[in-house]
C-alpha positions as CSV (number, residue, x, y, z in Angstrom):
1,X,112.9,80.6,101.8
2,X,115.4,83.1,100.2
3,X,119.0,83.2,101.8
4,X,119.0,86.6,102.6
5,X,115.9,85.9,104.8
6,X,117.8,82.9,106.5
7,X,121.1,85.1,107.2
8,X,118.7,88.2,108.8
9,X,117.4,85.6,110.9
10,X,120.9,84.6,112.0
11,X,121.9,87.8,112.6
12,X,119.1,89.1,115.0
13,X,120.1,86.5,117.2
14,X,123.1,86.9,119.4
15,X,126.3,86.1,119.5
16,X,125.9,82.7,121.2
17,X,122.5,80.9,120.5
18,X,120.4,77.5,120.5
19,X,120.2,75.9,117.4
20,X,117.1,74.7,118.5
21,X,115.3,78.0,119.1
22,X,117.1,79.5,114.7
23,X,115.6,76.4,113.2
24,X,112.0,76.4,115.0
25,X,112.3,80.8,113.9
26,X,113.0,79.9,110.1
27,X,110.6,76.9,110.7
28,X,108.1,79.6,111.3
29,X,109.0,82.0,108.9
30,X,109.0,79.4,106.2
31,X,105.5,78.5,107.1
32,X,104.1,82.2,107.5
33,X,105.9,82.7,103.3
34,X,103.9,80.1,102.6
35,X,100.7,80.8,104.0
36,X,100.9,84.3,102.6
37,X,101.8,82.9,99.1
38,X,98.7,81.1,99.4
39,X,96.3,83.5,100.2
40,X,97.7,85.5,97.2
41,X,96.9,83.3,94.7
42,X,93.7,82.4,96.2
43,X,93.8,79.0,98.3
44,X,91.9,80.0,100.9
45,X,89.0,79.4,102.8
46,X,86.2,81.3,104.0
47,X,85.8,82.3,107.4
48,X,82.0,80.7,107.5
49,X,83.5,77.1,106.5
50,X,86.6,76.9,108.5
51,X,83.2,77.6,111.7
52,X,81.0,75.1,110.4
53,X,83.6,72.6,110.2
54,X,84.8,72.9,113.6
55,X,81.5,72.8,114.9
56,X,80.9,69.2,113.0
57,X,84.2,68.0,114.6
58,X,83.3,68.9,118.0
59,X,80.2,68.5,118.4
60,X,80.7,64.9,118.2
């Protein structure tokens, strides 16, 4: 996560805040970067599979 991205986050909270609620927001945006950065460069999996495999583990 870049800095900049860190101190928007703190600043569209307001003045007074839970610590708990800024870490679990950068948590997320950390994760969503991520996820994005890997469907970029192409680690994904298709739609089909990601059914399929569900059905297998439920089925059970």
């Amino acid at each position: 996560m870049k800095k900049q991205t860190a101190l928007n986050t703190i600043n569209e909270f307001p003045k007074e805040f839970n610590l708990e609620e800024l870490l679990e927001r950068l948590i997320f945006i950390e994760k969503v970067e991520h996820g994005i950065a890997q469907a970029k460069s192409g680690k994904t999996t298709e739609h089909n599979k990601v059914v399929e495999s569900f059905r297998k583990k439920w089925s059970k």
